[in-house]
C-alpha positions as CSV (number, residue, x, y, z in Angstrom):
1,X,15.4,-10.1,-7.8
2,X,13.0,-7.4,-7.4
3,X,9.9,-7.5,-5.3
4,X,7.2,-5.0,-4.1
5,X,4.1,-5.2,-1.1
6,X,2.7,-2.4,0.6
7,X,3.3,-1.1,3.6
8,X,1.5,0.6,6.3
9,X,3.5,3.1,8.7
10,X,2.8,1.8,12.3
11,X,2.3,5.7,13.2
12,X,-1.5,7.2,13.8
13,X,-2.5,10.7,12.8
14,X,-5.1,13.0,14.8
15,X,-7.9,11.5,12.2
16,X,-6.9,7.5,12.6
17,X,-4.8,7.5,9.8
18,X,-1.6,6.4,8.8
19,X,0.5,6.5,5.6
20,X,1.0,3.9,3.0
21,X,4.0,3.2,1.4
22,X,4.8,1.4,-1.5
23,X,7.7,-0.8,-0.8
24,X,10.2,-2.1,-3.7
25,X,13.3,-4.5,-3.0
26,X,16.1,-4.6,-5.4
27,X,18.9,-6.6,-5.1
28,X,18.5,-6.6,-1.0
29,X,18.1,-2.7,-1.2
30,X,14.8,-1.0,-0.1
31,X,13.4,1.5,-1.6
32,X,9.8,2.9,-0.1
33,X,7.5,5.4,-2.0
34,X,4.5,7.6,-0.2
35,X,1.4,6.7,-1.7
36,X,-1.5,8.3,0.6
37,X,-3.2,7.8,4.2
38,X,-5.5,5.6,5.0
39,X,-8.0,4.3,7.6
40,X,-5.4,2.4,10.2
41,X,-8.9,0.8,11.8
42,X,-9.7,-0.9,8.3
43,X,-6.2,-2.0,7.0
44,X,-6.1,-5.6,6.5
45,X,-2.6,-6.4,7.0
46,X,-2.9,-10.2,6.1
47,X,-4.4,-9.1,2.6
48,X,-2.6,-5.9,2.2
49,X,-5.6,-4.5,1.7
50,X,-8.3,-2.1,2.3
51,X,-11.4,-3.6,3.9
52,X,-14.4,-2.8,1.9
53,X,-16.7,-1.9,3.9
54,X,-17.3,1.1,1.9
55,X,-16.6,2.5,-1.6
56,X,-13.9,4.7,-0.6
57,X,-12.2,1.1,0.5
58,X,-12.8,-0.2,-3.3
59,X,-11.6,2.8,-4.9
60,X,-8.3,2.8,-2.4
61,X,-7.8,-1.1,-3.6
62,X,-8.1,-0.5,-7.0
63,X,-5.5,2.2,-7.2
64,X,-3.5,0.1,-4.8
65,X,-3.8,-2.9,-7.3
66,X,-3.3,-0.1,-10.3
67,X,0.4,0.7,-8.8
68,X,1.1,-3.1,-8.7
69,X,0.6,-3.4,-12.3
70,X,2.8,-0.7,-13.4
71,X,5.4,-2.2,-10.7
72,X,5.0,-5.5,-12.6
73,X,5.2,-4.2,-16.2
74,X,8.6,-2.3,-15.2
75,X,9.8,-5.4,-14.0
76,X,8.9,-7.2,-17.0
């Protein structure tokens, strides 16, 4: 079975950021891929999400929603 989420590192940099991962099981095995830093203050856990408060929030999510797509069509 193969599944992927996103994950934000717990970790805060000097701005208020922290990295984002993307995270892909296979077979029980984790596999985690640096995507970019974002806004720790404004990451929805729950949703796995950006807030968007802002457009740099919508234009995060839609990469972020980009990268699951080609996830899924590798899967499929």
């Amino acid at each position: 079975m193969i599944t992927h989420s996103f994950f934000k590192h717990g970790s805060v940099n000097k701005e208020g950021k922290s990295k984002l991962y993307l995270r892909i099981t296979i077979a029980r095995k984790l596999k985690y891929y640096e995507l970019l830093y974002v806004d720790s203050a404004r990451w929805d856990k729950s949703k796995n999400r950006m807030k968007t408060v802002d457009e740099t929030g919508a234009k995060i999510n839609s990469f972020l929603n980009g990268k699951a797509k080609e996830v899924d069509n590798v899967i499929i």
